[in-house]
N, C-alpha and C positions, 0 to 999 in steps of 0.2 A: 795578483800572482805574477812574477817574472820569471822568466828563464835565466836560469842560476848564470849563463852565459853573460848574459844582457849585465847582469847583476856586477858580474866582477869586470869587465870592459867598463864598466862607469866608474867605479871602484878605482881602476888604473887613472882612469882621468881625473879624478877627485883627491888621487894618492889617500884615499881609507882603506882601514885594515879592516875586513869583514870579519865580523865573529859567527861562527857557524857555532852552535850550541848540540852534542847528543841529547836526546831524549826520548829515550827508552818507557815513558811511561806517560800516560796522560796526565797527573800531576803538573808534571816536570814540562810538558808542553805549555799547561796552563799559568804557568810560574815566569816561566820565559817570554807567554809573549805581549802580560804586564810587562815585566821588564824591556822589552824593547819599545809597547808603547807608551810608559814614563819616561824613557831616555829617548824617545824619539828617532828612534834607531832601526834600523832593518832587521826582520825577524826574518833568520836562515836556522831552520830547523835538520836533522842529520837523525836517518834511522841507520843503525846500526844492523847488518843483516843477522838472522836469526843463525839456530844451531842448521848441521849440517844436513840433518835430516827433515829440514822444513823448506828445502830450496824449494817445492813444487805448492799445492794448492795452499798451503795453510801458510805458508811464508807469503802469497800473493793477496790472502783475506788479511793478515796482519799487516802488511802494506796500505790497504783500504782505507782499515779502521784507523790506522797510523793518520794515512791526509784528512779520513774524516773528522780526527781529533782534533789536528790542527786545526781545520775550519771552523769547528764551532766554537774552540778558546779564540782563537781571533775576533768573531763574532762577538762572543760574551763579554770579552775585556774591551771592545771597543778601538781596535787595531785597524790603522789604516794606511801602517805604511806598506814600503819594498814589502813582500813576502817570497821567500823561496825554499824547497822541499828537496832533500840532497840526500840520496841513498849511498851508502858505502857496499863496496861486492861482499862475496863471503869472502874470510880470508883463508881458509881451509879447502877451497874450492867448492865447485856449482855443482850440484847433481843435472842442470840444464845447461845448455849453450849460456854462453854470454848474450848474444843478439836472443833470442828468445827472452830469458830473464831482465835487460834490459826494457825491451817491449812490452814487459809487464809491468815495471815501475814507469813506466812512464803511460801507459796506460789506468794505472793506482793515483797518479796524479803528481807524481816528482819531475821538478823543473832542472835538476841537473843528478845525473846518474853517473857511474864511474865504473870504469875495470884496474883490472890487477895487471902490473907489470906482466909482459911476457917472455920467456928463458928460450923459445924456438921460433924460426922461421912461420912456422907453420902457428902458429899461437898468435905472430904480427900479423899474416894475414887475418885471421879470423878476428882481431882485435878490430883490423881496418875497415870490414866489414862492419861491424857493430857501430867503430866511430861516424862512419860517415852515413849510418842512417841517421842518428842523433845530431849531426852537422847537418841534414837537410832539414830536421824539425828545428834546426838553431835552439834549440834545449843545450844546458851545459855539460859536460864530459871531462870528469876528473881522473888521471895518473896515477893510483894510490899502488906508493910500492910493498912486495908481502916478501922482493927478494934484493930490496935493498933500496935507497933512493936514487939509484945511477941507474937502475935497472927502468926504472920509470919515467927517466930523463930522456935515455936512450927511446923507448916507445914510442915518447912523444914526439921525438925529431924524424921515427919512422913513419908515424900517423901524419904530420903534417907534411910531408915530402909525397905523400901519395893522396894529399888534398883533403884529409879529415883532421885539421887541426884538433888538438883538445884545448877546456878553455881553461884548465890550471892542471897544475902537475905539483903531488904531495910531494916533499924535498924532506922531511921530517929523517933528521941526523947527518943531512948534508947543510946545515945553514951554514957553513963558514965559506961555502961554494956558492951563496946564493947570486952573489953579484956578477960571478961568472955562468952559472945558469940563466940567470934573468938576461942577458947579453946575448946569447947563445939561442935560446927559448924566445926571448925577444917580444911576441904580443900573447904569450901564454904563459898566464898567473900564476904565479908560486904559491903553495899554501903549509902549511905545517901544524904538527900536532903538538908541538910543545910549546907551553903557553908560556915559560919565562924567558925563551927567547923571541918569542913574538913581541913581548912584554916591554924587554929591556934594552933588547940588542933588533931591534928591527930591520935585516937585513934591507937592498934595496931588489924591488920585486916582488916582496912577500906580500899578497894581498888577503890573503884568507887562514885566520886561526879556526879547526877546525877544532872545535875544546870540549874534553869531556869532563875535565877537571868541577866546572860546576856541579854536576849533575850530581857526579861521585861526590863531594862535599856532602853534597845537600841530602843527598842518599842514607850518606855515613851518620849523618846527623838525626836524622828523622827517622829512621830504622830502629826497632829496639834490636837486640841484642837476638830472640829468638828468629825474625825474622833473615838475620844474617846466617842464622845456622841452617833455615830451612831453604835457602838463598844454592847452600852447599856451594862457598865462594871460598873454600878454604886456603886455597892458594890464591886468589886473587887479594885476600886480606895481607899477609905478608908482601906481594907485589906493591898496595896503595904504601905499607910502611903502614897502619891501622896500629894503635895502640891495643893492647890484650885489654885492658878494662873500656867499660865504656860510660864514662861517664862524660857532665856537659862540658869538660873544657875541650870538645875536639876540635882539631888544629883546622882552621881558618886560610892558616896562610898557602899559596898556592904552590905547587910541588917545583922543588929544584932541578934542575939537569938532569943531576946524576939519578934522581927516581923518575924523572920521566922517562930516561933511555932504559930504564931498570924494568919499565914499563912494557918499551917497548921489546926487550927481552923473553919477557915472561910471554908476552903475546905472541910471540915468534915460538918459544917452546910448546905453548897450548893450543896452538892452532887459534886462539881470538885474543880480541883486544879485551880490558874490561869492561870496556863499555857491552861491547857484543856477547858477553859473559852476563851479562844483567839484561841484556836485551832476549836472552833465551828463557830468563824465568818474567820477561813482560806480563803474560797472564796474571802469572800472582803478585806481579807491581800493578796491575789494573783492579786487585782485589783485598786491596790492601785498606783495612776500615778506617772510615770517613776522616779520622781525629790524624790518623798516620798520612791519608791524603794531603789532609789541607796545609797540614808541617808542612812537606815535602815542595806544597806547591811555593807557600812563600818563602823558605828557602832557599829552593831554586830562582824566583823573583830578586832576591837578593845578592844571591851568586850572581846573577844573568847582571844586572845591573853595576854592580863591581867590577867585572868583565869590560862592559861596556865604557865605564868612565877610564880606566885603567886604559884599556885601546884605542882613545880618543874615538870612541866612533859615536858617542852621543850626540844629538842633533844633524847627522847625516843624511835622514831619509827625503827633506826636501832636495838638496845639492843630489843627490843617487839621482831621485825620478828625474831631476833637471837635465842634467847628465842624458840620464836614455832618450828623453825627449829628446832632447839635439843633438843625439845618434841616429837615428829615426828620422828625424828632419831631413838630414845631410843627405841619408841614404834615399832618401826620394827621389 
């Protein structure tokens, strides 16, 4: 288990691009983290926070059973590389502080936790607070913007001027700035949500695809048709671009630009992403019978793996631990 911190500092030095994977459902944990140990690859798992009204006890039990999950597919598949546990905030906002809610995920057991750009003064301090308890556990602290990717840029240059560096900042819809962000930002990592530009045009800086694109594949795929109705994803269906029929030729190939920002659109009008939209009916993807699991899970295995070759990050995870080792040396 590493701190997501630790994680992309090696990452900078290694120049690998981290694939963070959503996964909303224990299948799709289990699916993923075959796929990282056949690719030999770093398993960075990403919980999606729940709906608006679970920010308090039952958002903190579903955080639990979340790392519990993780650890026992790690276990079961035989997984021995990097691992890291990376909570996203709400994006509709927190019915708690951030510094409280935070202190919970990482008490749940996540090695790198994030807030939301801030629009006031008074929002930057209480953000600074938060980053620099997370800066004295050296745990990770991601940037993720809900009011733009400048808004998160800015944060981060406020956070680190009052000493709570964070250790990557989401840029998702700013990559053609990334090279002057990376510049700018300088030892705090870029990451982004749109995976055909991580894909094809890999800015310099970008160290972390935080991708939910597998998941949803694997999702669309292995789902029948009622479970998407009882899903009540109906606007999230027209967001993916989901074909009205559902039969097995569903599309494979990984979403373009223009439906990823399409994406990020819809998620900005609904108050979540879809990932976080699927992350609210978790229960009933954790109760979803055995035959619909086991799909899900090696499709997700499949996806995650794709991913992985696609990113060049396959056989990474000895060079990562080398990496932290003689970060940790140095620093003696």
């Amino acid at each position: 288990m590493l701190s997501a911190r630790d994680l992309l500092a090696a990452a900078a030095r290694e120049e690998v691009l981290l694939v963070a994977f959503y996964a909303p459902a224990p299948a799709a944990i289990a699916g993923f983290a075959r796929a990282a140990r056949d690719a030999e690859a770093p398993l960075v798992l990403v919980r999606p926070s729940g709906a608006a009204e679970e920010k308090g006890p039952q958002e903190a039990r579903d955080d639990i059973a979340f790392a519990d999950a993780v650890f026992r597919a790690a276990g079961d598949v035989g997984f021995r590389g990097p691992l890291a546990l990376l909570k996203d905030p709400p994006r509709a906002g927190s019915a708690i502080p951030d510094a409280e809610r935070v202190q919970r995920e990482v008490e749940a057991g996540f090695t790198g936790v994030s807030i939301a750009a801030a629009d006031t003064q008074q929002d930057a301090r209480d953000a600074a607070l938060t980053a620099a308890a997370v800066c004295q556990m050296e745990l990770g602290l991601e940037i993720v913007p809900l009011g733009g990717a400048r808004a998160a840029a800015e944060l981060a240059r406020q956070l680190r001027s009052r000493g709570a560096p964070p250790s990557a900042v989401r840029i998702t819809g700013l990559e053609d700035e990334a090279d002057a962000l990376a510049a700018d930002l300088r030892d705090i990592a870029l990451s982004t949500a749109l995976e055909s530009i991580a894909l094809h045009l890999p800015p310099r800086g970008l160290r972390q695809l935080v991708a939910s694109g597998p998941f949803l594949r694997a999702l669309q795929r292995a789902a029948p048709r009622e479970l998407w109705e009882l899903l009540d994803l109906c606007g999230l269906r027209e967001a993916l671009g989901l074909e009205a029929t559902w039969q097995a030729e569903q599309r494979e190939e990984p979403l373009r630009v223009e439906e990823e920002r399409q994406l990020e659109s819809w998620a900005d009008e609904n108050g979540a992403t879809p990932e976080q939209a699927a992350a609210r009916h978790q229960r009933m993807l954790r109760d979803l019978p055995a035959p619909i699991q086991s799909r899900l899970e090696a499709l997700c295995c499949f996806e995650g793996l794709e991913l992985l070759r696609a990113s060049g990050c396959r056989a990474t995870s000895a060079r990562l631990i080398g990496a932290i080792a003689t970060a940790h040396e140095g620093g003696d």
